[in-house]
Backbone and ligand atoms as CSV (ligand in chain L), in Angstrom:
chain,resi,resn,atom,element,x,y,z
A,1,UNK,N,N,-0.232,-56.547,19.054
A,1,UNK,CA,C,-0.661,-56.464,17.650
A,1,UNK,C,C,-1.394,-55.146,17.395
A,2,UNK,N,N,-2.530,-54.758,18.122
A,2,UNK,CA,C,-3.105,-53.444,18.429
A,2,UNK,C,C,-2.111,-52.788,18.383
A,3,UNK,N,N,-1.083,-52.618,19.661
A,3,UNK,CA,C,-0.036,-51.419,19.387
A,3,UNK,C,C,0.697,-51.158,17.914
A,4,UNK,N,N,1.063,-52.646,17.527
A,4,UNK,CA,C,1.812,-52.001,16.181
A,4,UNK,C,C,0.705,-51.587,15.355
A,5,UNK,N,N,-0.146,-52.174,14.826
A,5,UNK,CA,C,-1.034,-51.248,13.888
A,5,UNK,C,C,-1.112,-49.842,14.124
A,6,UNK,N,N,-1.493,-49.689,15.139
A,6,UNK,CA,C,-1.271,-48.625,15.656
A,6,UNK,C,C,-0.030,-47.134,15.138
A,7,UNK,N,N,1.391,-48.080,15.724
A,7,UNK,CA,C,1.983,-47.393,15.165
A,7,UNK,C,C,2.586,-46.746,13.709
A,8,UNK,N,N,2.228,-48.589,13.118
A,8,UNK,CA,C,1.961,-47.911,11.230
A,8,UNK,C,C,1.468,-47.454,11.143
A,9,UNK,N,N,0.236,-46.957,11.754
A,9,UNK,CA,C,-0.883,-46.056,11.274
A,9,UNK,C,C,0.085,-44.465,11.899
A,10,UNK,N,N,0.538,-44.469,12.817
A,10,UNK,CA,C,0.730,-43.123,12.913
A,10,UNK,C,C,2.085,-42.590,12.390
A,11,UNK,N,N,2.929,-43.572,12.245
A,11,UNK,CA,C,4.050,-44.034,11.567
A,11,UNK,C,C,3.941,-43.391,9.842
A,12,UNK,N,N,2.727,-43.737,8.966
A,12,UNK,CA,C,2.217,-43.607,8.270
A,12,UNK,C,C,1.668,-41.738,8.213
A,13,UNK,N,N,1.145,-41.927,9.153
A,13,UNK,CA,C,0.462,-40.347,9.238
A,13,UNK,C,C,1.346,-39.188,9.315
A,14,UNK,N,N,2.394,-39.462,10.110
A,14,UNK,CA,C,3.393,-38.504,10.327
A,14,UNK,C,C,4.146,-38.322,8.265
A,15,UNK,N,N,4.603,-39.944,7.928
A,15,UNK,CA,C,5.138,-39.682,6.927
A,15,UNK,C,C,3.862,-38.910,5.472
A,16,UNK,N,N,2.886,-39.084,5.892
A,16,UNK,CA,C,2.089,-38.225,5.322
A,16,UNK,C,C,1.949,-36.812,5.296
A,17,UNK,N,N,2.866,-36.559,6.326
A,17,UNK,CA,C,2.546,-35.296,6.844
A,17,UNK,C,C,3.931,-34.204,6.330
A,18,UNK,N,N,4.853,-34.930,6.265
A,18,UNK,CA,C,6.398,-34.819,5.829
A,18,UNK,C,C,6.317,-34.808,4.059
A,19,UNK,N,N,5.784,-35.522,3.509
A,19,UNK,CA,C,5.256,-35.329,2.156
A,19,UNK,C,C,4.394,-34.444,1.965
A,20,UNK,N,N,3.506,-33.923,2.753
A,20,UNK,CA,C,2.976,-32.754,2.193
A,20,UNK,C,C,3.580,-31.310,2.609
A,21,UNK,N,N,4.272,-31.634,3.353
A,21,UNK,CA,C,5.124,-30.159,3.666
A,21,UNK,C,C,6.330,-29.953,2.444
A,22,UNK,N,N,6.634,-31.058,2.204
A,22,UNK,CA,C,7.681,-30.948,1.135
A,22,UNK,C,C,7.196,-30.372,-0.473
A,23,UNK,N,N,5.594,-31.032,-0.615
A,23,UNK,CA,C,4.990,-30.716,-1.466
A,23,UNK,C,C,4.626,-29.387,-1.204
A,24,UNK,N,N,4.369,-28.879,-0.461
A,24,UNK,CA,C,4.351,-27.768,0.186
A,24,UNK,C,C,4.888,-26.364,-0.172
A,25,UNK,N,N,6.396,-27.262,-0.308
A,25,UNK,CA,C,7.111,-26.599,-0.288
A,25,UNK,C,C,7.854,-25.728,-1.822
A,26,UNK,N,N,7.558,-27.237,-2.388
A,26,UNK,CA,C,7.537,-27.385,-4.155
A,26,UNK,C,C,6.654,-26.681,-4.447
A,27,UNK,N,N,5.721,-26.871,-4.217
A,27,UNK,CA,C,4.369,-25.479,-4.408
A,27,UNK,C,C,4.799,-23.911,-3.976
A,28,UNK,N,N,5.130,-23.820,-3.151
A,28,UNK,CA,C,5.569,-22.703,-2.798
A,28,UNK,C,C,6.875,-22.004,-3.549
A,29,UNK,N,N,7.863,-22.855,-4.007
A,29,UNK,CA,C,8.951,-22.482,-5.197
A,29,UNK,C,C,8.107,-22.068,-6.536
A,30,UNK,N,N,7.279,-23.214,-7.088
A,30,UNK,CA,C,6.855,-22.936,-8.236
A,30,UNK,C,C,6.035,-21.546,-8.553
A,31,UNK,N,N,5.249,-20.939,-7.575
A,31,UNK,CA,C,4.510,-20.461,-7.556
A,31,UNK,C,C,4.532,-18.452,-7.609
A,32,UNK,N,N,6.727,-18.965,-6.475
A,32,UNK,CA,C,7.152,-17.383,-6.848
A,32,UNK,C,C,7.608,-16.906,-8.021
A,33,UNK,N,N,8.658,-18.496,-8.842
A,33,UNK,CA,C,9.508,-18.343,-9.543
A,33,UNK,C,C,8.200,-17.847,-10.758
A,34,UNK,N,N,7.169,-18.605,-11.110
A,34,UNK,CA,C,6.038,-18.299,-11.720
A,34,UNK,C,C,5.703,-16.620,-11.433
A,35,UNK,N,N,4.947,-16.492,-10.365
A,35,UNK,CA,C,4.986,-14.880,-10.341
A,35,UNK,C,C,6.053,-14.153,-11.162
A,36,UNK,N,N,7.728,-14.202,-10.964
A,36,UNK,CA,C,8.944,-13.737,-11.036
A,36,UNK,C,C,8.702,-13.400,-12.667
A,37,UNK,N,N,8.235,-15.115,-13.252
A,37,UNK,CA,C,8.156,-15.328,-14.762
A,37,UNK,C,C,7.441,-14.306,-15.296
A,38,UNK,N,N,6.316,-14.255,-14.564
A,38,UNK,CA,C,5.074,-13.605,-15.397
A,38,UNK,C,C,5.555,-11.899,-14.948
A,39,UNK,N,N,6.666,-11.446,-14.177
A,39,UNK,CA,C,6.517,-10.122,-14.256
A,39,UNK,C,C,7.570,-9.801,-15.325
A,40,UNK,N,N,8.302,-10.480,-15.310
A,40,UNK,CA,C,9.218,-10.191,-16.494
A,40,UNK,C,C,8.906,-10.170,-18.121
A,41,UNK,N,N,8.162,-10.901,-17.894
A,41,UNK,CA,C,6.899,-10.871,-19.639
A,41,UNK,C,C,6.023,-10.065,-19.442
A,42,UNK,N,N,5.428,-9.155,-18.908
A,42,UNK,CA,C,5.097,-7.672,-19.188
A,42,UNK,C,C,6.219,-6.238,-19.076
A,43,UNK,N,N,7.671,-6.635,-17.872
A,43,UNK,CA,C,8.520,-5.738,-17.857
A,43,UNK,C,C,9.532,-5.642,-19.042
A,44,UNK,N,N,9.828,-6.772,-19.799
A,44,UNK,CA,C,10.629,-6.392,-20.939
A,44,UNK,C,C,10.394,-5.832,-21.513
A,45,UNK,N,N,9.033,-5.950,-22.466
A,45,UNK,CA,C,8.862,-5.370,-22.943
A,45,UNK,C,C,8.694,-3.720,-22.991
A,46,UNK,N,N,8.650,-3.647,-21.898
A,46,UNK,CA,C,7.872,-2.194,-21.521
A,46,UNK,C,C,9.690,-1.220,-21.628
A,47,UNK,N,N,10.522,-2.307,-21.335
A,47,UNK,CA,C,12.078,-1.694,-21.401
A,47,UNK,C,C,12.200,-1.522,-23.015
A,48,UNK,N,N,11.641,-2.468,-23.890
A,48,UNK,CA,C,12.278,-2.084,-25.068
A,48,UNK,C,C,11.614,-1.137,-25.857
A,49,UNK,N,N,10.371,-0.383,-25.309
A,49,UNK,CA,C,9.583,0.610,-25.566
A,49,UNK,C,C,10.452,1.805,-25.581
A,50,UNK,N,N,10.805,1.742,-23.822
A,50,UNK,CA,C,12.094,2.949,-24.037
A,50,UNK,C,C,12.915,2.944,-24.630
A,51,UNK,N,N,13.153,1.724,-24.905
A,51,UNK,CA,C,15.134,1.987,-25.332
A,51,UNK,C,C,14.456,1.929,-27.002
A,52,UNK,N,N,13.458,1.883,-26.804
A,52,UNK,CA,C,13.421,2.421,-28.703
A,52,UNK,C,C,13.060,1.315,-29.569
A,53,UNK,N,N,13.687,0.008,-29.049
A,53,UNK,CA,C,13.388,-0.992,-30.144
A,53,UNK,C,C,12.425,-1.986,-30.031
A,54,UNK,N,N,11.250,-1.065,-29.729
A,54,UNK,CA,C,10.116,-1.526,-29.810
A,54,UNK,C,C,9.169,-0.301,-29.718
A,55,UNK,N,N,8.371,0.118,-31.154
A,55,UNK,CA,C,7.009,1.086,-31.081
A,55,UNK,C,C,6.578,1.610,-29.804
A,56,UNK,N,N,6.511,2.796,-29.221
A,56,UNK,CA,C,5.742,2.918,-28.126
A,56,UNK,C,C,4.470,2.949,-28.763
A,57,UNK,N,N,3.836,1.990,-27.665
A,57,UNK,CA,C,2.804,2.144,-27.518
A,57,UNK,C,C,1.683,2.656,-26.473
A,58,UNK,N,N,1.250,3.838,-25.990
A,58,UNK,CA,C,0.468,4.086,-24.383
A,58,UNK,C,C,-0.447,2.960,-23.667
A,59,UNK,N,N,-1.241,2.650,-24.510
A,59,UNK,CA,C,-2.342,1.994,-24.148
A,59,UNK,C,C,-1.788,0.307,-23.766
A,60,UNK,N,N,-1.078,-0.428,-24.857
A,60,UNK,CA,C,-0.154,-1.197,-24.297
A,60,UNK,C,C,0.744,-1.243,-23.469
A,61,UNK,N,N,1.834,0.183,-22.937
A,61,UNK,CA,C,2.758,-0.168,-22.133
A,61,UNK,C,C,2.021,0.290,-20.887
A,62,UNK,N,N,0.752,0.974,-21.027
A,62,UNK,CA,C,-0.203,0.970,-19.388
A,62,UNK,C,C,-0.591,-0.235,-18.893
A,63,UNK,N,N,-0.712,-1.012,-20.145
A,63,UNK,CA,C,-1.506,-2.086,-19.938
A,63,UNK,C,C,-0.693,-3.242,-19.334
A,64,UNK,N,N,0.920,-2.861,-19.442
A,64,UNK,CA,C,2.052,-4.155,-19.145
A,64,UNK,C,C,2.384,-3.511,-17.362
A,65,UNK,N,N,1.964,-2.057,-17.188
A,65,UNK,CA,C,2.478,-1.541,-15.962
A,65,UNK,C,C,1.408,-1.650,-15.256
A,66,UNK,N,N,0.280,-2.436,-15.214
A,66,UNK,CA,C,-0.637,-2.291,-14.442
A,66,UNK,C,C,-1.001,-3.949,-14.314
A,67,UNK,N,N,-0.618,-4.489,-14.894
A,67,UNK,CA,C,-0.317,-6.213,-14.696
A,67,UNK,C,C,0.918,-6.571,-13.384
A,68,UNK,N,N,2.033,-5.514,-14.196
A,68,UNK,CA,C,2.644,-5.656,-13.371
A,68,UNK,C,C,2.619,-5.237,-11.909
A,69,UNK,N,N,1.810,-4.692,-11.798
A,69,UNK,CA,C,1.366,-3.762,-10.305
A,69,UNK,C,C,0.791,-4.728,-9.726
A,70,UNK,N,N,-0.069,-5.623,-10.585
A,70,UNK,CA,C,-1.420,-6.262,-9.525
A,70,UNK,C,C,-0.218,-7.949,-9.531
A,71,UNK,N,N,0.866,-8.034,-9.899
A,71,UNK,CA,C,1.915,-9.089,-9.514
A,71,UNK,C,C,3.070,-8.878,-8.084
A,72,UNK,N,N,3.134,-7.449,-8.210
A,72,UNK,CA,C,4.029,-7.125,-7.397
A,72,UNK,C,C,3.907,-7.998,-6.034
A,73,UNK,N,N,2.830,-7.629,-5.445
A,73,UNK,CA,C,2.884,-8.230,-3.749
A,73,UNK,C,C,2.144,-9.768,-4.206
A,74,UNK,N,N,2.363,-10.736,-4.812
A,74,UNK,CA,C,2.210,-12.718,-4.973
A,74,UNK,C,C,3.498,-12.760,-4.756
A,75,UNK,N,N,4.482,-12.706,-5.419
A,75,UNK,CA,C,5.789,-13.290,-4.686
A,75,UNK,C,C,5.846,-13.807,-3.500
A,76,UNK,N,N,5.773,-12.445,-3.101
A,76,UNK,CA,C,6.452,-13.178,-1.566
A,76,UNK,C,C,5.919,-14.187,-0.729
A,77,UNK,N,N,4.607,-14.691,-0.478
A,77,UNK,CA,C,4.231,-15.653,0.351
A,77,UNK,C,C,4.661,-16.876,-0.390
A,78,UNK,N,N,5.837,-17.155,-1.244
A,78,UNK,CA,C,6.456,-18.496,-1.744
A,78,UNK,C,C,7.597,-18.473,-1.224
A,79,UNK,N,N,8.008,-17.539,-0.453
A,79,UNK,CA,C,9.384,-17.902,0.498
A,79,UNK,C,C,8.822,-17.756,1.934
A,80,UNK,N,N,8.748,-19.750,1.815
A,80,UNK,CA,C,8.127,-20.413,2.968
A,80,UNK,C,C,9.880,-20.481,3.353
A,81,UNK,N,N,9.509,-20.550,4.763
A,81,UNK,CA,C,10.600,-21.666,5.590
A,81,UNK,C,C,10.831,-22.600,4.899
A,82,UNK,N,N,12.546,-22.853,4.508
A,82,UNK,CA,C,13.217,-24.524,3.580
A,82,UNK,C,C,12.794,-24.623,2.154
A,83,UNK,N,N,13.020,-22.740,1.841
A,83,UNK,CA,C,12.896,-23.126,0.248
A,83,UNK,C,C,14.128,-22.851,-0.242
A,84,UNK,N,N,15.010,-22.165,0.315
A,84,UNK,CA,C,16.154,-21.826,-0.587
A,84,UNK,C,C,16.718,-22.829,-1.367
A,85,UNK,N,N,16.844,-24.419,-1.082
A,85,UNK,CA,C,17.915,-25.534,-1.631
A,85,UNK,C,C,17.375,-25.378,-2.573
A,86,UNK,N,N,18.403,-25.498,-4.106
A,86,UNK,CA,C,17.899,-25.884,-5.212
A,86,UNK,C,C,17.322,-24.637,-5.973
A,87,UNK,N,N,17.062,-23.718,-4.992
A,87,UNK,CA,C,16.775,-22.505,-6.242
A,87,UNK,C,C,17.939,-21.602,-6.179
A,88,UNK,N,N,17.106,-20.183,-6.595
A,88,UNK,CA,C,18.020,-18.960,-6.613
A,88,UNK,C,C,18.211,-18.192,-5.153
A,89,UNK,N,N,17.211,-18.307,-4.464
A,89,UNK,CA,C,17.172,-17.652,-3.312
A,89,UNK,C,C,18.006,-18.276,-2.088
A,90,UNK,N,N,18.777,-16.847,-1.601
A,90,UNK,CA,C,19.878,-16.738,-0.693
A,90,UNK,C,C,19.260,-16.702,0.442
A,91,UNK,N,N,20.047,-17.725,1.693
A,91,UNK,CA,C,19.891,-17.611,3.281
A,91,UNK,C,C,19.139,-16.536,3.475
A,92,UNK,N,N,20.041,-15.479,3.016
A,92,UNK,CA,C,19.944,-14.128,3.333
A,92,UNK,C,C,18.439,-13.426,3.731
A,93,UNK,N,N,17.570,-14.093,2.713
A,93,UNK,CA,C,16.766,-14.106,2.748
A,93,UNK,C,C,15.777,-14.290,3.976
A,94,UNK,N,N,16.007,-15.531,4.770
A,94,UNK,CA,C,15.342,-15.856,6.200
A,94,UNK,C,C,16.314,-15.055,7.168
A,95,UNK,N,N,16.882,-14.574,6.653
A,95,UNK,CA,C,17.741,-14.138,8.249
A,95,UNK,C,C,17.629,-12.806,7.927
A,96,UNK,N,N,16.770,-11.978,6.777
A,96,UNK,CA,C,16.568,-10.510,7.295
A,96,UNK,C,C,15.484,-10.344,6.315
A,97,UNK,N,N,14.545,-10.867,6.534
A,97,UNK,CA,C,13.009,-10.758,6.267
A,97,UNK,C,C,12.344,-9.347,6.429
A,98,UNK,N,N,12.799,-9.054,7.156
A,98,UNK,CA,C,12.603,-7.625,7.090
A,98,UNK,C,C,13.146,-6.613,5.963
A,99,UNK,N,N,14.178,-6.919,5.770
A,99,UNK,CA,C,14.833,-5.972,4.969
A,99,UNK,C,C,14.072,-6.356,3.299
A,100,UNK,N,N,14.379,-7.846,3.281
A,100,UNK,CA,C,13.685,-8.499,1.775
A,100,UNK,C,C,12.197,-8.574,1.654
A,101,UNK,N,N,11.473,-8.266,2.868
A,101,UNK,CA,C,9.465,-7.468,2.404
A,101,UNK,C,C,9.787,-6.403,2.173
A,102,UNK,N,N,10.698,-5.535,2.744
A,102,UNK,CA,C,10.905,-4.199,2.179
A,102,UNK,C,C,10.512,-3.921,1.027
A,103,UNK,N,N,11.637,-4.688,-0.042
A,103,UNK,CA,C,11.744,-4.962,-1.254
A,103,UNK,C,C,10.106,-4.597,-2.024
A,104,UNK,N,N,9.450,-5.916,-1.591
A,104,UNK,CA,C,8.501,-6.115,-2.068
A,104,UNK,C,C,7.490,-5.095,-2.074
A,105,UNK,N,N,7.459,-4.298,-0.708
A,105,UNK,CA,C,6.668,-3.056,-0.872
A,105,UNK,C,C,7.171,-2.082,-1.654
A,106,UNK,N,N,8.577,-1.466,-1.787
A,106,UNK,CA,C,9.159,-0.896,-3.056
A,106,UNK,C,C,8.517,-1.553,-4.256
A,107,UNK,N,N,8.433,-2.346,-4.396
A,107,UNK,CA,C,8.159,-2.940,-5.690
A,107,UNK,C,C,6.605,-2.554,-6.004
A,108,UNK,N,N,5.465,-2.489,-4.938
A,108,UNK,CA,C,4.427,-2.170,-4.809
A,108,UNK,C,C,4.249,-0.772,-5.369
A,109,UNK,N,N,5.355,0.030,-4.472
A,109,UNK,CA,C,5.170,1.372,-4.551
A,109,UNK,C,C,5.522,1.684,-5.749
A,110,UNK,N,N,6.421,1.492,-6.169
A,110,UNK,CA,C,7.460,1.866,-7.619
A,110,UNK,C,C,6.308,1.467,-8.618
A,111,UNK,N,N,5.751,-0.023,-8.603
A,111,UNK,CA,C,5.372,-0.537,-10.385
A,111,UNK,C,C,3.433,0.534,-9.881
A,112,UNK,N,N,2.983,0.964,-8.903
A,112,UNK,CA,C,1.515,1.839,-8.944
A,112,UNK,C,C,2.388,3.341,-9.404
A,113,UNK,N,N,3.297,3.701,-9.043
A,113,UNK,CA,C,3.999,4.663,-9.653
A,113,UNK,C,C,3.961,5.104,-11.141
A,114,UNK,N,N,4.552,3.717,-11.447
A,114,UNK,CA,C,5.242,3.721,-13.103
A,114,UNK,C,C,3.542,3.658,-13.896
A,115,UNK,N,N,2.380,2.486,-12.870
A,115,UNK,CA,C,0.687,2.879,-13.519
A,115,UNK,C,C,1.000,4.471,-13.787
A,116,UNK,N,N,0.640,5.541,-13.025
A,116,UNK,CA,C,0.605,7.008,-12.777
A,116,UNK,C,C,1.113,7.102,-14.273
A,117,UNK,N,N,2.551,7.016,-13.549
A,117,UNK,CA,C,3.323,7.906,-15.117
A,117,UNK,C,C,2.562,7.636,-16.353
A,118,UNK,N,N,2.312,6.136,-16.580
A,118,UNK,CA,C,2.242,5.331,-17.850
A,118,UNK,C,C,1.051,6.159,-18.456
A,119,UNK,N,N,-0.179,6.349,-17.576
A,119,UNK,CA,C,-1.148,6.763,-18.186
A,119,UNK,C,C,-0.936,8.262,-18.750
A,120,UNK,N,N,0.185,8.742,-18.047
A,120,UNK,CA,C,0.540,10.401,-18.503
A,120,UNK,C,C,0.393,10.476,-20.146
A,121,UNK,N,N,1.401,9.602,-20.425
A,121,UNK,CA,C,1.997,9.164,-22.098
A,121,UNK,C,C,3.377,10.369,-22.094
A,122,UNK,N,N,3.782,10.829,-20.701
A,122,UNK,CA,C,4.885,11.307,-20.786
A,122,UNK,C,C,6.276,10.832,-20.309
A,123,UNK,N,N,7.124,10.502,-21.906
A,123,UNK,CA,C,8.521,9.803,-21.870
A,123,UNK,C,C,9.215,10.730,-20.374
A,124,UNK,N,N,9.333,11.771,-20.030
A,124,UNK,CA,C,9.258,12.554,-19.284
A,124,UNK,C,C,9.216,12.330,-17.580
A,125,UNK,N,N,8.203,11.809,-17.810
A,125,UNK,CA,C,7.650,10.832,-16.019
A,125,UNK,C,C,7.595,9.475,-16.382
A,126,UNK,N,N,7.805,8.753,-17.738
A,126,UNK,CA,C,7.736,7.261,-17.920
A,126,UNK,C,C,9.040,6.497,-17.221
A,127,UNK,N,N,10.215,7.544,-18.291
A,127,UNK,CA,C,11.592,6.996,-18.169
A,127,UNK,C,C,11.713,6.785,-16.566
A,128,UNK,N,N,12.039,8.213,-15.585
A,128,UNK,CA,C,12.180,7.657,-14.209
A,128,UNK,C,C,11.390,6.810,-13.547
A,129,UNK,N,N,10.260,6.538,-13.703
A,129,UNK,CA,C,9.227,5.878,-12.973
A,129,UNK,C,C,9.419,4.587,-13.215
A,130,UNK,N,N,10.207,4.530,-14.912
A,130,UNK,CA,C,10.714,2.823,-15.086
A,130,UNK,C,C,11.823,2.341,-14.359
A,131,UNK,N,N,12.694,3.591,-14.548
A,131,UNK,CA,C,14.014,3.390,-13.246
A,131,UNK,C,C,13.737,2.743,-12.278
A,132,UNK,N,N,12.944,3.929,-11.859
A,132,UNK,CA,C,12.855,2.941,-10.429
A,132,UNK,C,C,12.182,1.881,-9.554
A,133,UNK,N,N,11.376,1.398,-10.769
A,133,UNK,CA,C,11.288,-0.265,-10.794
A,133,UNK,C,C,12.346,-0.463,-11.140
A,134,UNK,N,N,12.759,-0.819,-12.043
A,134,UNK,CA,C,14.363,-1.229,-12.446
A,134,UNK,C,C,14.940,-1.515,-11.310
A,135,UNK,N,N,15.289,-0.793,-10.662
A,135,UNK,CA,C,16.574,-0.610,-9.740
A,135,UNK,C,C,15.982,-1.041,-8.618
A,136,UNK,N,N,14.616,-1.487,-8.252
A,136,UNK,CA,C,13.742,-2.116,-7.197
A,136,UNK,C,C,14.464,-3.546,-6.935
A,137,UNK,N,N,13.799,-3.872,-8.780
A,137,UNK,CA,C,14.328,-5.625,-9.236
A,137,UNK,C,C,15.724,-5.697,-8.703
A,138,UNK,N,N,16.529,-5.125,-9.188
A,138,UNK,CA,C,17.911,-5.476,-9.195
A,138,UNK,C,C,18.499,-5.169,-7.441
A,139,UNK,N,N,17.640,-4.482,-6.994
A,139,UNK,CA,C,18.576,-4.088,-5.837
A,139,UNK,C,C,18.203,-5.345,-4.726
A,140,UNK,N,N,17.109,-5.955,-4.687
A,140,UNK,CA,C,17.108,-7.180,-4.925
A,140,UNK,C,C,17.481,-8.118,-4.832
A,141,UNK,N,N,17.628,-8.735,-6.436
A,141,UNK,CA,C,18.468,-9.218,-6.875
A,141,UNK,C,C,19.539,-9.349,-5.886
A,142,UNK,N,N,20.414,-8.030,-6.229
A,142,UNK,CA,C,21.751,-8.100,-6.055
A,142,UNK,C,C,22.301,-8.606,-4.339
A,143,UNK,N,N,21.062,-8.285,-3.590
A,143,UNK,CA,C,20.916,-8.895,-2.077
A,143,UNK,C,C,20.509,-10.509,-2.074
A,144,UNK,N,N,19.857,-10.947,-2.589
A,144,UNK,CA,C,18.570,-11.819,-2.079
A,144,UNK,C,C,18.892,-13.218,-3.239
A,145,UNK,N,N,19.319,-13.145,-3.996
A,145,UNK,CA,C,19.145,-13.593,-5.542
A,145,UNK,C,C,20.801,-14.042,-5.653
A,146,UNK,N,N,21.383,-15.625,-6.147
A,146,UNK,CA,C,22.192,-16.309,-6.037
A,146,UNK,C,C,22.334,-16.004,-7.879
A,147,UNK,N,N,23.807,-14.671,-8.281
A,147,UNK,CA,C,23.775,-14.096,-9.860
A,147,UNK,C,C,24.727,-15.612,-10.604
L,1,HEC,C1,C,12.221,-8.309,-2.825
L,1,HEC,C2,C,13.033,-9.091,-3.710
L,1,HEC,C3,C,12.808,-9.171,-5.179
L,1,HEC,C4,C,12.261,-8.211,-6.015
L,1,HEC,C5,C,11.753,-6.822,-5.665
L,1,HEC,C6,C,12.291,-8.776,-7.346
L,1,HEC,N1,N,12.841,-10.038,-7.323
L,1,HEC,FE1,FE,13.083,-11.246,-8.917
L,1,HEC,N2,N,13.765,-12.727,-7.689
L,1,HEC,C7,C,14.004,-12.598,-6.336
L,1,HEC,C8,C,14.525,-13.844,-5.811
L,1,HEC,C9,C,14.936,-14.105,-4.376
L,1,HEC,C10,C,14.573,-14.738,-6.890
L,1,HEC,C11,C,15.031,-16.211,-6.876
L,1,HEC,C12,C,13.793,-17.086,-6.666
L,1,HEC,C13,C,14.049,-18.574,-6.746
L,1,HEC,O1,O,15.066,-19.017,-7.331
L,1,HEC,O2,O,13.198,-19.328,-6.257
L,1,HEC,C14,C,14.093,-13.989,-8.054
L,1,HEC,C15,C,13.984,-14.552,-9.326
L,1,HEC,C16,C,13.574,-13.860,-10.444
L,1,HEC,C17,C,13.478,-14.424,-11.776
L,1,HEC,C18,C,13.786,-15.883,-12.147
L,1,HEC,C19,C,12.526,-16.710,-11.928
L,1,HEC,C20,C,12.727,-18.193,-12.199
L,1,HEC,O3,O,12.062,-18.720,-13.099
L,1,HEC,O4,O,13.534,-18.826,-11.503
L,1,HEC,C21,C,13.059,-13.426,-12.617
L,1,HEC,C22,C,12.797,-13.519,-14.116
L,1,HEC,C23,C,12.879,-12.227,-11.796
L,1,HEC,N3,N,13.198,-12.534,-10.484
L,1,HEC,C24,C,12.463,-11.022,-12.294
L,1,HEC,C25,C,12.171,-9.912,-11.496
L,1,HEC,C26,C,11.696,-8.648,-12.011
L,1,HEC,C27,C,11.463,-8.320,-13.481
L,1,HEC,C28,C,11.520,-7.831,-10.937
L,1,HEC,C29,C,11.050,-6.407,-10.898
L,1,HEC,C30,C,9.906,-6.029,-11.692
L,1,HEC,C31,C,11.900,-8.604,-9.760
L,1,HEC,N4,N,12.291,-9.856,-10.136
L,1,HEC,C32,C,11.846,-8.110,-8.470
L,1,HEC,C33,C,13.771,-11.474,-5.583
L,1,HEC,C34,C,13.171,-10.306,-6.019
């Protein structure tokens, strides 16, 4: 009788333990795709500055490139081990971790970059410096990211 209590109890503990890794894990999805969210609601805008159909503004589009800077490196600690099912993110991902932090430090480097330019107020050093965030996201993307 001792033994089985026993083993519900650990029976129990283990499945306690399996629910919070899973929760875990759900936490850990919500938390990049969230980051992902929130960089894209300061980067649009900052695209439709250039492309014209939207007022430039300096003080605002510094203000969307320097949000976005201090977002860049949260992502990544949400691609835990056993998150890919169900989202966007590819195998690819765990099997060259190396290559996809890369990313993320580009992304570091590029959006403190595009800060620099932004504060210039020169279209001049804005435009490339947006590039190449741009082409950070997407290159990315185009690896890592299920289109
Ligand atoms: C190093 C890789 C990497 C970089 C850099 C990157 N992304 Fe992503 N992004 C991903 C992956 C992987 C997903 C899929 C995540 C998922 O489905 O859980 C994603 C998903 C997203 C999503 C969808 C989020 C959701 O709600 O599911 C948006 C929006 C997004 N990224 C925007 C951006 C923008 C804007 C940039 C650049 C400023 C960027 N990403 C840079 C890898 C990256």
């Amino acid at each position: 009788m001792k033994k089985l209590a026993f083993a519900t109890l650990a029976g129990s503990l283990l499945l306690g333990t399996l629910n919070a890794q899973a929760a875990d894990v759900d936490n850990a999805i919500e938390h990049r795709q969230g980051v992902f969210s929130a960089m894209k609601w300061y980067f649009g805008p900052m695209g439709a500055m250039i492309k014209g159909d939207m007022p430039y503004d300096q003080a605002e589009f510094t203000r969307r490139a320097e949000q976005l800077a201090k977002l860049a490196p949260m992502a990544e600690e949400g691609f835990v081990e056993g998150s890919a099912e169900g989202t966007e993110a590819l195998p690819a991902i765990w099997e060259d971790m190396d290559t996809f932090s890369g990313g993320f430090d580009k992304l570091e480097s590029t959006t403190a970059a595009l800060v620099e330019a932004s504060m210039s107020g020169d279209m001049a050093q804005i435009k490339p410096a947006f590039g190449d965030v741009a082409k950070t996201c997407k290159g990315c993307h185009d690896n890592f990211r299920e289109d």
